[in-house]
C-alpha positions in Angstrom: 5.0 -57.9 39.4 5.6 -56.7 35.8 4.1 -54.3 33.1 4.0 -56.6 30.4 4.2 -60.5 29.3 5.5 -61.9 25.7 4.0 -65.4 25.2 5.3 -67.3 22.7 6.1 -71.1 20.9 8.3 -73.0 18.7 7.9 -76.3 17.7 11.0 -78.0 19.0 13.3 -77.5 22.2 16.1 -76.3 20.1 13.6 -73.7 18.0 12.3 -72.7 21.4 16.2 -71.7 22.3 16.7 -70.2 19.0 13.6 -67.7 19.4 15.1 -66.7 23.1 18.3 -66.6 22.0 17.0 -64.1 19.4 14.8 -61.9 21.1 17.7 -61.5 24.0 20.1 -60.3 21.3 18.0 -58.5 19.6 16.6 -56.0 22.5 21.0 -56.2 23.5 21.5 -54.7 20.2 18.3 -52.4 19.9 17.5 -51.5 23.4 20.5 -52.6 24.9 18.6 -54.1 27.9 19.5 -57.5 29.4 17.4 -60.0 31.4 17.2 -59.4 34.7 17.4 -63.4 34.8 16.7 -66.5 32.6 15.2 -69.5 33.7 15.0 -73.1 31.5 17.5 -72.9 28.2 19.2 -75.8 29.3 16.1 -77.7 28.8 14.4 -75.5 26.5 10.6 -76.1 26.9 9.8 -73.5 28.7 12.4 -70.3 28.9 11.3 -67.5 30.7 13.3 -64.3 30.4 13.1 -61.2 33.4 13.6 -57.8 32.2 11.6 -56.6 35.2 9.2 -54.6 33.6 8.2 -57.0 31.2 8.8 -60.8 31.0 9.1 -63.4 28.4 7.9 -67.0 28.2 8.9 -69.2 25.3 7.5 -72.5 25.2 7.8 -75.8 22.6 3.8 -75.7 21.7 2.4 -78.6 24.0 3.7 -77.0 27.3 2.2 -73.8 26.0 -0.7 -75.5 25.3 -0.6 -77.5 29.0 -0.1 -74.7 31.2 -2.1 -72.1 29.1 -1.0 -69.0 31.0 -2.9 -67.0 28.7 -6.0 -68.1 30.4 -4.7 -66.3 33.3 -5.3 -63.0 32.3 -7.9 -63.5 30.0 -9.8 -60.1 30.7 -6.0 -58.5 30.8 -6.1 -55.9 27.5 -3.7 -57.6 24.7 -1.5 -55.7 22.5 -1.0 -56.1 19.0 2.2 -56.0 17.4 3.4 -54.9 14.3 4.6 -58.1 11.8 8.3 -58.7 12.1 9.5 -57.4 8.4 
Protein backbone atom coordinates (compact mmCIF):
# COMPACT_ATOMS: atom_id res chain seq x y z
CA UNK A 1 0.00 0.00 0.00
CA UNK A 2 1.17 3.57 -0.73
CA UNK A 3 -0.07 7.25 -1.16
CA UNK A 4 1.41 8.02 -4.27
CA UNK A 5 3.31 6.47 -7.48
CA UNK A 6 6.08 8.43 -9.80
CA UNK A 7 6.08 6.74 -13.25
CA UNK A 8 8.74 7.56 -15.34
CA UNK A 9 11.25 6.60 -18.65
CA UNK A 10 14.52 7.10 -20.18
CA UNK A 11 15.63 5.94 -23.17
CA UNK A 12 18.57 3.67 -22.28
CA UNK A 13 19.46 1.34 -19.18
CA UNK A 14 22.15 3.65 -18.13
CA UNK A 15 19.72 7.04 -18.50
CA UNK A 16 17.16 4.96 -16.60
CA UNK A 17 19.98 4.69 -13.63
CA UNK A 18 20.93 8.21 -14.01
CA UNK A 19 17.24 9.55 -13.54
CA UNK A 20 17.06 7.18 -10.16
CA UNK A 21 20.21 7.92 -9.18
CA UNK A 22 18.94 11.59 -9.32
CA UNK A 23 15.74 11.65 -7.90
CA UNK A 24 17.29 9.54 -4.75
CA UNK A 25 19.83 12.30 -4.21
CA UNK A 26 17.87 14.84 -4.80
CA UNK A 27 14.84 14.12 -2.16
CA UNK A 28 18.53 12.93 0.29
CA UNK A 29 19.44 16.55 -0.14
CA UNK A 30 15.90 18.23 -0.16
CA UNK A 31 13.78 16.08 1.98
CA UNK A 32 16.36 14.11 3.31
CA UNK A 33 14.34 10.88 2.98
CA UNK A 34 15.80 7.58 1.77
CA UNK A 35 14.13 4.60 0.04
CA UNK A 36 12.75 2.29 2.08
CA UNK A 37 14.31 -0.20 -0.67
CA UNK A 38 15.42 -0.35 -4.32
CA UNK A 39 14.76 -2.95 -6.64
CA UNK A 40 16.52 -3.40 -10.43
CA UNK A 41 19.69 -0.74 -10.82
CA UNK A 42 21.87 -3.42 -11.55
CA UNK A 43 19.90 -4.12 -14.56
CA UNK A 44 18.37 -0.83 -15.03
CA UNK A 45 15.08 -1.38 -16.99
CA UNK A 46 12.91 -1.17 -14.60
CA UNK A 47 14.04 0.50 -10.92
CA UNK A 48 11.59 0.77 -8.52
CA UNK A 49 12.37 2.89 -5.44
CA UNK A 50 10.16 2.40 -1.72
CA UNK A 51 9.76 5.39 0.23
CA UNK A 52 6.66 3.87 1.71
CA UNK A 53 4.36 6.49 1.28
CA UNK A 54 5.03 6.92 -2.18
CA UNK A 55 6.95 4.79 -4.70
CA UNK A 56 8.92 5.18 -7.80
CA UNK A 57 9.18 3.24 -11.03
CA UNK A 58 11.73 4.22 -13.67
CA UNK A 59 11.62 2.26 -16.77
CA UNK A 60 13.88 2.39 -20.30
CA UNK A 61 10.56 3.31 -22.56
CA UNK A 62 9.63 -0.20 -24.08
CA UNK A 63 9.16 -1.93 -20.67
CA UNK A 64 7.14 1.05 -19.71
CA UNK A 65 5.39 0.75 -22.57
CA UNK A 66 5.00 -3.42 -22.02
CA UNK A 67 3.85 -3.45 -18.70
CA UNK A 68 1.79 -0.18 -18.81
CA UNK A 69 1.13 0.20 -15.16
CA UNK A 70 -0.50 3.32 -15.78
CA UNK A 71 -3.48 1.42 -17.06
CA UNK A 72 -3.87 0.13 -13.72
CA UNK A 73 -5.17 3.03 -12.15
CA UNK A 74 -6.55 4.64 -14.94
CA UNK A 75 -9.64 6.21 -13.03
CA UNK A 76 -6.91 6.97 -10.03
CA UNK A 77 -6.86 11.19 -9.94
CA UNK A 78 -3.26 12.19 -11.51
CA UNK A 79 -1.32 15.05 -10.27
CA UNK A 80 0.41 17.52 -12.22
CA UNK A 81 3.72 18.77 -11.48
CA UNK A 82 5.32 21.79 -11.74
CA UNK A 83 8.24 21.77 -14.81
CA UNK A 84 11.68 21.08 -13.37
CA UNK A 85 13.45 24.67 -13.80
Amino acid sequence: MTDHFVICHGSSDRQVVAIANAIEEELIRVCRRKPKHVEGRTLGEWILMDYIDFVVHVFVGDKREFYRLERLWDDAPRLQLPAST
